[in-house]
ROGUNU-103260 format. One record per atom (N, C-alpha, C, O): x, y, z; residue in one letter. Coordinates in steps of 0.02 Angstrom, whole numbers, plus 32768, in hexadecimal, padded with zeros to 4 digits. Layout:
<rs>
XYZA...
</rs>
This chain:
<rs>
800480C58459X803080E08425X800580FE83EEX7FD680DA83DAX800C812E83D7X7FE68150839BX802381688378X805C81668390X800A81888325X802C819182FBX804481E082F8X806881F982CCX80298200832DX803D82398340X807F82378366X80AC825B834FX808F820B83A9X80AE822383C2X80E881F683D1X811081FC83FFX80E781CF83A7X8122819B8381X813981A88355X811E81878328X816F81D58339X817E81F08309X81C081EE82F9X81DE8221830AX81E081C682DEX822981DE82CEX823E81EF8283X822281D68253X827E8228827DX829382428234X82D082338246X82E58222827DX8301823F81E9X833C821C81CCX8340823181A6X83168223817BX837982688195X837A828E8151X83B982748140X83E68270816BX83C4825D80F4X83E9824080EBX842D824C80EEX8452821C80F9X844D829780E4X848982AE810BX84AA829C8135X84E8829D8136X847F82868164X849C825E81BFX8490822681C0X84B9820781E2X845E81FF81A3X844481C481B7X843481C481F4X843F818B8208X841F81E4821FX841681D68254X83C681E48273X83A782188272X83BA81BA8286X836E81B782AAX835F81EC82F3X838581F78323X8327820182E9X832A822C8332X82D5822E8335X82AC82228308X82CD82408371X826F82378392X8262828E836EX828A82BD8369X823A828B8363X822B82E28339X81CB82D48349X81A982A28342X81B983198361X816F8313836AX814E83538332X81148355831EX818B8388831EX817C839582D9X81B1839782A3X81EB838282A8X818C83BA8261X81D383B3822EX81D183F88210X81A48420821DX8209840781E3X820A844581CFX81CE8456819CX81B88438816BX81BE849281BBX818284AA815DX819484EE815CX819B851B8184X819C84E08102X818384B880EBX81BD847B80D1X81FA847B80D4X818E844980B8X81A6842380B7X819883FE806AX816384138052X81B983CF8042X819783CD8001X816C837F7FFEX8156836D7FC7X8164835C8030X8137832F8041X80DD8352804CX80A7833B803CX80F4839D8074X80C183BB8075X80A383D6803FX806B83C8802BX80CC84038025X80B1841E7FE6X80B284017FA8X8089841E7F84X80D383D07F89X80C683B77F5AX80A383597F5CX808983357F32X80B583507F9DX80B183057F98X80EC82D57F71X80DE82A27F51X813082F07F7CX815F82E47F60X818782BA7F8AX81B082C17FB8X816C82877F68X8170823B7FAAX815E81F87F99X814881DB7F68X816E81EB7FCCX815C81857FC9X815581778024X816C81938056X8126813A8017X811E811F8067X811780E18059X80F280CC802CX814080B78084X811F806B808CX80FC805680D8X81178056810FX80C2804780C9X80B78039810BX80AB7FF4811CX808E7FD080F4X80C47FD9815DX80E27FA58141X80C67F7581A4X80AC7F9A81CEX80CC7F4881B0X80B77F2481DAX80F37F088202X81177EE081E5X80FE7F178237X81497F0E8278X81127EC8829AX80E37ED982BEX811D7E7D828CX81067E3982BBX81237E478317X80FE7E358344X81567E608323X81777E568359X81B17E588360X81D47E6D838FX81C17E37831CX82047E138312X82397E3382DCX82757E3D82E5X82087E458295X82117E348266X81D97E7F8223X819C7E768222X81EA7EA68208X81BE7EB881E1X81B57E938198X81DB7E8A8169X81587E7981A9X81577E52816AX81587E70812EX813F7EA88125X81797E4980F9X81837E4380ABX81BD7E8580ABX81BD7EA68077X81E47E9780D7X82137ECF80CFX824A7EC1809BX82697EF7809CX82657E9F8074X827C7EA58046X82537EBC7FFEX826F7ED97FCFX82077EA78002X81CD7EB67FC7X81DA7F0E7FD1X81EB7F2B7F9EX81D17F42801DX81C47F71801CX82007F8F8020X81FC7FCC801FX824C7F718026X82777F98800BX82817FA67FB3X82957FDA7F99X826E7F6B7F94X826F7F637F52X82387F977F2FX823D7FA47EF3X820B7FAF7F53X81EA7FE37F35X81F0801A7F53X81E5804E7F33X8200801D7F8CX821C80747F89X825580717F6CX826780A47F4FX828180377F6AX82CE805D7F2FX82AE80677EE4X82B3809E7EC9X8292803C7EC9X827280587E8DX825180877E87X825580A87E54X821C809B7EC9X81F880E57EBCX822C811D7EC5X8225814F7EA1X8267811B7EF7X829181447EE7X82C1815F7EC0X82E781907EC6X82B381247E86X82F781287E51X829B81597E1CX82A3817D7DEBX8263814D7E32X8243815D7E01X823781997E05X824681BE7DD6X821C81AD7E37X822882037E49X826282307E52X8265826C7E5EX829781FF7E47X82DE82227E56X82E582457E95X82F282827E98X82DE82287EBCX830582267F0DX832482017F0EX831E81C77EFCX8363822B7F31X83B281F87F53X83B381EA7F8CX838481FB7FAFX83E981C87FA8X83F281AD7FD8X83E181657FEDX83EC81458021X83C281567FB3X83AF810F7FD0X840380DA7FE9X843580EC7FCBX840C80A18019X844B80A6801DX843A80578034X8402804D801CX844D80218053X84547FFB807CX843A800C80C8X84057FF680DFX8459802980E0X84408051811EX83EA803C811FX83D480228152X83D3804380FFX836F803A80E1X835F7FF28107X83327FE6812FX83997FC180E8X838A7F81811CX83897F7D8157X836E7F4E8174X83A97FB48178X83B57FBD81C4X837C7FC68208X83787FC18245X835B7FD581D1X83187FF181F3X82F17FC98213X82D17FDA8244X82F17F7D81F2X82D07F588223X83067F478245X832F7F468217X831D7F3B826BX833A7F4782A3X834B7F7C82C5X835E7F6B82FEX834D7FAD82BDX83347FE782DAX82F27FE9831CX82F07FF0835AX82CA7FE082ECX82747FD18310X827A7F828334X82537F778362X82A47F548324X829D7F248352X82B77F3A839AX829E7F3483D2X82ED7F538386X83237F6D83CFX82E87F7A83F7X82DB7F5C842BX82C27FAE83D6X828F7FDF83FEX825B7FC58419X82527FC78455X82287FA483E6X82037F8D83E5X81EB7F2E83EFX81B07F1E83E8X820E7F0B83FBX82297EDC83F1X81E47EBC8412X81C97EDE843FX81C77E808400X81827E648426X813B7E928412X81057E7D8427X813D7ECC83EBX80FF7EF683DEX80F97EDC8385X811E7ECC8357X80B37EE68394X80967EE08350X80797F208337X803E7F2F8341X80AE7F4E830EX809B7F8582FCX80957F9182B9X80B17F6F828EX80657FCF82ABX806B7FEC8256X8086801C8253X807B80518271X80CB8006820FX81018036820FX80F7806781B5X80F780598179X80EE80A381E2X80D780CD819AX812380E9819EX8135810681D1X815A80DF815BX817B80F38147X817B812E8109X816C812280CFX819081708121X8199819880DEX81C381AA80C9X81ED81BC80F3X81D581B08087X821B81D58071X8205820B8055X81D581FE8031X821782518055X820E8279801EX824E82AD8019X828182B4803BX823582CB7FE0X826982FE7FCCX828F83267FE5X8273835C7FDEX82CE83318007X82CB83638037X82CE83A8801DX82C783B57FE1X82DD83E9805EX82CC842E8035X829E84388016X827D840B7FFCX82878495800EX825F84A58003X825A84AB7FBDX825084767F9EX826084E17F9AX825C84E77F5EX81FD84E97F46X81C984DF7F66X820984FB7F04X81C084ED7EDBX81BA84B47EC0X81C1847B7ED6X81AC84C87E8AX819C84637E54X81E0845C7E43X81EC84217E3BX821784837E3AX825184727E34X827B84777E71X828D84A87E91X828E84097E82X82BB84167EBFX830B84457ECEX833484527EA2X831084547F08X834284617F21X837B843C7F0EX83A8844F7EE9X837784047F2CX839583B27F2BX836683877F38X832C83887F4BX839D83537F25X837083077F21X838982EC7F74X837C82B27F82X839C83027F8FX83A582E97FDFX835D82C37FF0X832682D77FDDX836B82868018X832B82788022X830582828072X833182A2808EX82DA827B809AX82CF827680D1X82A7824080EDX8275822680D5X82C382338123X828C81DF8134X826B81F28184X828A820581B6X822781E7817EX81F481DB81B7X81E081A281C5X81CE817B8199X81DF81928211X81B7815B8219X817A81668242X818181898274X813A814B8233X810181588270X80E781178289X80C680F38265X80F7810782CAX80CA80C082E2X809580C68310X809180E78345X8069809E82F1X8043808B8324X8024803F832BX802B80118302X8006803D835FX7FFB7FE08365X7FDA7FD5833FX7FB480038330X7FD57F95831CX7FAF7F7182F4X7F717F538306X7F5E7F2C8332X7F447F8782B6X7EF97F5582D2X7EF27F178294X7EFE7F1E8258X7EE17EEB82ACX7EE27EAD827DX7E977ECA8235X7E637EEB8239X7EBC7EA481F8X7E9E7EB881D6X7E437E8981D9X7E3A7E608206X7E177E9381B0X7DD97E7A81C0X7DD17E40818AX7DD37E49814DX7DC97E0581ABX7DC67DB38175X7DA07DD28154X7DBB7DDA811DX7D4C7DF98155X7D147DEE811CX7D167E3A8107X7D277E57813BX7D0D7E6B80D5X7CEE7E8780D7X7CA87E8E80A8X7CAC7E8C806BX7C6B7E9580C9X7C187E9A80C1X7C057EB08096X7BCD7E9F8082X7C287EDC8076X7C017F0B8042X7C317F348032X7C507F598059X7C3F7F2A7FD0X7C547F5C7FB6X7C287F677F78X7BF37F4B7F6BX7C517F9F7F4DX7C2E7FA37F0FX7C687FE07EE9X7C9680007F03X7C4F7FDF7E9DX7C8680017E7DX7C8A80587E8FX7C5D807F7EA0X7CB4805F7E88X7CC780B67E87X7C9C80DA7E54X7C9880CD7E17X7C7681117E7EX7C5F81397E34X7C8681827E3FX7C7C81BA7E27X7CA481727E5DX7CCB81C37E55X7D1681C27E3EX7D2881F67E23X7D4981907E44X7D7981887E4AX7D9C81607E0CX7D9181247E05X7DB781777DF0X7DE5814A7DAEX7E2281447DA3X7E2981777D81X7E59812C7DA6X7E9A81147DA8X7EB881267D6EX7E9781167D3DX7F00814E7D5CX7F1C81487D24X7F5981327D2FX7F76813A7D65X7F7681117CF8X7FB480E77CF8X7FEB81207D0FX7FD9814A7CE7X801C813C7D30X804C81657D0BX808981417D32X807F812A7D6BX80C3813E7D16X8100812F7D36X80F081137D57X80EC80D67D5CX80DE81507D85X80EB81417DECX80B481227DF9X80AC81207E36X808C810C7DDDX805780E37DF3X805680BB7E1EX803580BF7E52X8082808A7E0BX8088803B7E2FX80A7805F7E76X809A803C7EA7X80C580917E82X80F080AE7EC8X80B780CC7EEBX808780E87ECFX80BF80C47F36X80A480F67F6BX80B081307F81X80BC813D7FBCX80AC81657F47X80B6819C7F49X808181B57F88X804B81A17F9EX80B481F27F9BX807882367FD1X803A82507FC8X8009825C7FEBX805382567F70X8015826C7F5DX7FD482437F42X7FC382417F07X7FB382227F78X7F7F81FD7F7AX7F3182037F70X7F0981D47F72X7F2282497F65X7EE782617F6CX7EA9823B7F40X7E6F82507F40X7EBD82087F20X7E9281E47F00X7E7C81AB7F22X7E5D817F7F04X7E8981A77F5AX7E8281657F94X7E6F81987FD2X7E4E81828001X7E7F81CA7FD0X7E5881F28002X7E0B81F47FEAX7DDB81DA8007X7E0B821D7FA7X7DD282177FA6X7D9E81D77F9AX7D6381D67FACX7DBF81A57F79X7DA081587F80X7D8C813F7FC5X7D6581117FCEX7DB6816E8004X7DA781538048X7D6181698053X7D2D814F8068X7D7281A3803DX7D2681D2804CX7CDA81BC802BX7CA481C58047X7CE481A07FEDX7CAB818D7FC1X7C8F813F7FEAX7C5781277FF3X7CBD81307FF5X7CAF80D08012X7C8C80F98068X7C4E80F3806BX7CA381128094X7C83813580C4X7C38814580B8X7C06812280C2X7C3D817B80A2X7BED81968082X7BC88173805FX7B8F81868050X7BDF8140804DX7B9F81098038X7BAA80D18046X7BAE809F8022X7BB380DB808EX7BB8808F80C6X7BCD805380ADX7BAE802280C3X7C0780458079X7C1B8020807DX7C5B80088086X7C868032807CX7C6F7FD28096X7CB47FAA80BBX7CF77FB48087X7D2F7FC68099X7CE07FA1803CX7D167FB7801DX7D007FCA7FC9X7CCD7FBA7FAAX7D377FEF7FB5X7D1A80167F70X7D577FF67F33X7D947FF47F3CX7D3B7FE57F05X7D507FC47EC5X7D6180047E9DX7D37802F7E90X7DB880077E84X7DAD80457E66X7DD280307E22X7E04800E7E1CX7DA380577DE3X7DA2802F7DA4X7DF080727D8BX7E0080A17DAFX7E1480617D43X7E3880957D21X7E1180B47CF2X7DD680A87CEBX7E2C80D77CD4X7E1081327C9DX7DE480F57C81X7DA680F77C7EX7E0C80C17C6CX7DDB809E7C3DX7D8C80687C44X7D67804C7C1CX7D90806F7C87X7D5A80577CB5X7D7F7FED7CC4X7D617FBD7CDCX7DAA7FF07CB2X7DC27FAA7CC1X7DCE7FB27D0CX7DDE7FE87D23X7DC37F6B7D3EX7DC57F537D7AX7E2C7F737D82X7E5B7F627D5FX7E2B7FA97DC6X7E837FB97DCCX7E7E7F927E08X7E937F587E05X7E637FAB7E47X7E777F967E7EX7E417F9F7EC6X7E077FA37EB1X7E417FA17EEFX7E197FB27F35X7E477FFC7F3CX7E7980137F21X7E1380177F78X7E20804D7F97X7E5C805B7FC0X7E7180947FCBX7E7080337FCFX7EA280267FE4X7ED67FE48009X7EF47FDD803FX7ECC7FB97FC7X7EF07F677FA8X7EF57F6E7F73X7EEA7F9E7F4FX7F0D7F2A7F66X7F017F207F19X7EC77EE47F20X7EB87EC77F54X7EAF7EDC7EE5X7E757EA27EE5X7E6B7E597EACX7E7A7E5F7E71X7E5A7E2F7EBDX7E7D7DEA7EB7X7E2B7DD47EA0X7E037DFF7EB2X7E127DA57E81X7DD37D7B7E7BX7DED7D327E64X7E227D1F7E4AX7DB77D147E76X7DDD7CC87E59X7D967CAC7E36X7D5F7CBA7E4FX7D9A7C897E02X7D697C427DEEX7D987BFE7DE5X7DCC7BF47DC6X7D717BD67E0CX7D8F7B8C7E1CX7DDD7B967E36X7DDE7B9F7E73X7E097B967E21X7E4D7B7A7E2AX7E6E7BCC7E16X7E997BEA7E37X7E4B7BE57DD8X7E747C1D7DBEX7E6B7C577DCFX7E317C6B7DCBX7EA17C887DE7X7E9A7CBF7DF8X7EAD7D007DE2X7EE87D017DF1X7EA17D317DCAX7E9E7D617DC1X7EB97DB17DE7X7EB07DBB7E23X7EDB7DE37DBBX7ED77E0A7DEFX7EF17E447DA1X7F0E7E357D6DX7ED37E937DC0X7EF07ED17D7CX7F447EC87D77X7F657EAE7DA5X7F5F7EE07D3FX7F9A7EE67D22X7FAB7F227D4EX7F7D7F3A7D6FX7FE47F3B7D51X7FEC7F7C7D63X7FE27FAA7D17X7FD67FE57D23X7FE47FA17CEEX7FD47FCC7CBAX7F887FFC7CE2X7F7E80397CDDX7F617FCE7D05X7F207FDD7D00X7F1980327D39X7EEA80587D3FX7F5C80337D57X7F77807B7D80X7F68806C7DD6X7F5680937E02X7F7A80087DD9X7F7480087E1CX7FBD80027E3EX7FF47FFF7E22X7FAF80027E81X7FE480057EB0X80127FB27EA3X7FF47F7D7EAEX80597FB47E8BX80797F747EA3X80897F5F7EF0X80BB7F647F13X804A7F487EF9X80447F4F7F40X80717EFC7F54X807C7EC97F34X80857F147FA0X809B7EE77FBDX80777E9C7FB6X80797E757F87X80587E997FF3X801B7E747FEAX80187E4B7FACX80367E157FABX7FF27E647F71X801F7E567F30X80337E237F14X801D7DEF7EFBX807B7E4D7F23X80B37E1F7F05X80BB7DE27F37X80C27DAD7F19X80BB7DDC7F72X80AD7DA07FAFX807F7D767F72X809F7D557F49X80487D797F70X801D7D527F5CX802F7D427F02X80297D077EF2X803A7D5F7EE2X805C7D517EA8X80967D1B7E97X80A67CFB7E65X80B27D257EF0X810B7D007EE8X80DF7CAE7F03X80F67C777EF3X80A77CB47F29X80977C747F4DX80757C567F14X80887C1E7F07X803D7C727EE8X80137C477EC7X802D7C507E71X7FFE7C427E4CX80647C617E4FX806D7C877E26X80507C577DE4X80437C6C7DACX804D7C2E7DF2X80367C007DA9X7FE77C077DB5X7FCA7BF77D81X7FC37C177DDCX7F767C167DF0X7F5C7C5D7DCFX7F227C5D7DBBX7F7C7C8E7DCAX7F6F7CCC7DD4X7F7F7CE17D94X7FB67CD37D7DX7F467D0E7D66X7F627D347D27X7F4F7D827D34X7F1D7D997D4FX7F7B7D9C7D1DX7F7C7DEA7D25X7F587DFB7CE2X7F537DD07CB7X7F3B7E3E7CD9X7F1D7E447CA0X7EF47E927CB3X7EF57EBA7CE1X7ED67E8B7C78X7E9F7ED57C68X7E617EB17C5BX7E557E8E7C2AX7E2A7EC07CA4X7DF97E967CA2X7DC37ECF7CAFX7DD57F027CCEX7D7C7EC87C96X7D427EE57C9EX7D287ECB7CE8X7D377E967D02X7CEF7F117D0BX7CCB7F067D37X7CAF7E9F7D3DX7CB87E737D68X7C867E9F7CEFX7C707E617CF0X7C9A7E1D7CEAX7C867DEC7CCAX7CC77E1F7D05X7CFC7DF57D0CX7D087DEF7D62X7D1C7DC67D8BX7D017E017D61X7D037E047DB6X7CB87DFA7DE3X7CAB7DD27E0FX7C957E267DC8X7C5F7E027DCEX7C427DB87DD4X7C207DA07E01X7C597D9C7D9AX7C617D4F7D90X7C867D227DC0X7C837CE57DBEX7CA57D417DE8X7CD37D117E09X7CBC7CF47E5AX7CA77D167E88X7CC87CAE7E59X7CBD7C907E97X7CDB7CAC7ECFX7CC57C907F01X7D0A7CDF7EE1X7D287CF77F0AX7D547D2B7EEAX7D6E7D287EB2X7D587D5F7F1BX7D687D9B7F33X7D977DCC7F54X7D757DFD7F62X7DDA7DD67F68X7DFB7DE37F97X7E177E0F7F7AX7E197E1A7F3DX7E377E3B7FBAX7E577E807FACX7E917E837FEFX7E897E6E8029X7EC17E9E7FD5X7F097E788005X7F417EC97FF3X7F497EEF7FC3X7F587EC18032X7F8C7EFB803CX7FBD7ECD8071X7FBF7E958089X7FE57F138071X80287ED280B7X7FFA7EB780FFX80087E898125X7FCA7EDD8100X7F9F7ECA813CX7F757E8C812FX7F587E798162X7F6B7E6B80FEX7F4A7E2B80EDX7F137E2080D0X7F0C7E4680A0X7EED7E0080D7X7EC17DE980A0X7E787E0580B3X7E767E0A80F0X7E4C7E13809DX7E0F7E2280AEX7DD87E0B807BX7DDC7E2B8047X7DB37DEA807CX7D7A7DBB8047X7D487DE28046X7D2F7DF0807CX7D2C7DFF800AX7CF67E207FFEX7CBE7DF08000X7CBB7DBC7FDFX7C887E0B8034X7C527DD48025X7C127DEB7FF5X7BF77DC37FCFX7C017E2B7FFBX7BD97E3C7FAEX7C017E807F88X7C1F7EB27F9DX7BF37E6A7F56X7C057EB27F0EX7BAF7ECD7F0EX7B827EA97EF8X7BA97EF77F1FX7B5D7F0C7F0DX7B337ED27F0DX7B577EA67F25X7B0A7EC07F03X7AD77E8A7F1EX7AE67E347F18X7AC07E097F2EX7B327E267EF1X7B4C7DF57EE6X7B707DDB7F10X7B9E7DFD7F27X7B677DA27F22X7B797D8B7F57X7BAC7D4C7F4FX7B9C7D197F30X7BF87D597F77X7C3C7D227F71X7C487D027FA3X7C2E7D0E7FD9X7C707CD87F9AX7C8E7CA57FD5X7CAB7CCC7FFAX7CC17CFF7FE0X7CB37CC38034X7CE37CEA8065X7D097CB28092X7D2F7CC180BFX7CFA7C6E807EX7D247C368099X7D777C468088X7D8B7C50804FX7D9C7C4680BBX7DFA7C4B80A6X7DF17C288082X7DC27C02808CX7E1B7C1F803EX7E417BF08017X7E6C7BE3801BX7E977C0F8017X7E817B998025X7EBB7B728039X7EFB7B8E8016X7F247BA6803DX7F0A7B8E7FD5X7F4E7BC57FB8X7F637BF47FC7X7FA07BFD7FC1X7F337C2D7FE7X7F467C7E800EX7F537C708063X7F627C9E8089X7F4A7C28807AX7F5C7C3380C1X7FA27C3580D1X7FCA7C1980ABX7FBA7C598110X7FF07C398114X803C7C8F80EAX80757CA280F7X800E7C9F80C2X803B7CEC808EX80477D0C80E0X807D7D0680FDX80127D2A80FAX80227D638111X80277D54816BX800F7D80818FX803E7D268182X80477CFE81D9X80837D3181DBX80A77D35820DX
</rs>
């Protein structure tokens, strides 16, 4: 299965799902990035934390002003069970704007894609990161949402590539600790844990809020410097796909032992 040729669309007019191998262009997902995606993890059974990723695409859609959001939205996992039922897949959901138009829409109609493909398990350690020197985060609105227009994690993909490492720390305008390249990111000393505010222009990521709802008295949100993190006995960076333990920040070296409080979030 690849993400090419698993493809289904749903424009909100019909509600109705159909296999599509292309879509109309133009399109305003294409040209503006006038959108949202959750991508989200199908166990077999069940897509995990799917009430967390309905709760933020209805909010990113009330934030960009796209309609259609409806009930129907819950349907979906069962949809993919019918289909899929026993597979462990990754489900990239998009909504965007429908019609063409310029910077000013047509309508607010919305359109829904799905792309699957099988799931690769995420990696317990990763070896080596270090901070972003190209890449800086700003707060706006749509921040906390998974907008289309992502090109600041594209190019964060690219910078962590070209200088061989596993994952990239990416700071805001103001050089405070926002998030990973693509997670959000967590440190702990002793008992207490840590993780950026969304003020700081990171993703309200799934992942996240899971770990927020499990440890919530352990955990302070905040506006923290590089050297704060630095300091810390442990390390992690978490999306709906799970947990991954940084074992060095540039020549500093963390625990990568699980900790007993985070087991158990993401089964």
């Amino acid at each position: 299965m690849s993400e090419t040729d698993t493809v289904y669309i749903s424009e909100s007019k019909t509600g109705i799902w159909r296999e599509a191998s292309e879509f109309p262009i133009p399109n305003r997902a294409m040209n503006f990035g006038d959108g949202l995606f959750e991508t989200m993890v199908f166990d077999g059974d069940k897509i995990r934390f799917f009430d967390f990723h309905l709760d933020r695409l209805r909010l990113g859609m009330d934030t960009l002003k796209i309609e259609g959001y409806s009930p129907a939205f819950a349907k979906l996992e069962d949809r993919i069970k019918d289909k899929f039922a026993g597979q462990r897949l990754r489900v990239r959901w998009n909504v965007f704007r429908s019609g063409a138009g310029k910077f000013t829409p047509e309508n607010n109609d919305s359109v829904q894609t799905l792309h699957l493909q099988d799931l690769s398990p995420v990696p317990l350690v990763k070896q080596q990161a270090s901070f972003s020197e190209q890449i800086a985060l700003y707060p706006y609105p749509w921040s906390s949402c998974k907008t289309l227009n992502a090109l600041q994690y594209v190019l964060a993909a690219q910078e962590k590539k070209e200088r061989g490492l596993d994952e990239l720390i990416l700071m805001d305008y103001k050089g405070k600790v926002a998030e990973a390249s693509m997670a959000n990111i967590f440190w702990r000393r002793g008992k207490k844990v840590f993780t950026p505010a969304l003020e700081c222009g990171c993703i309200a990521g799934v992942g996240r809020r899971a770990i927020l709802e499990k440890i919530p008295r352990l955990v302070t949100q905040g506006v923290f410097g590089s050297n704060e993190l630095l300091s810390a006995d442990q390390v992690w960076v978490s999306n709906a796909t799970g947990i991954s333990y940084l074992e060095k920040i540039n020549s500093l070296e963390f625990s990568t032992e699980a900790w007993e409080p985070l087991e158990g979030i993401f089964d």
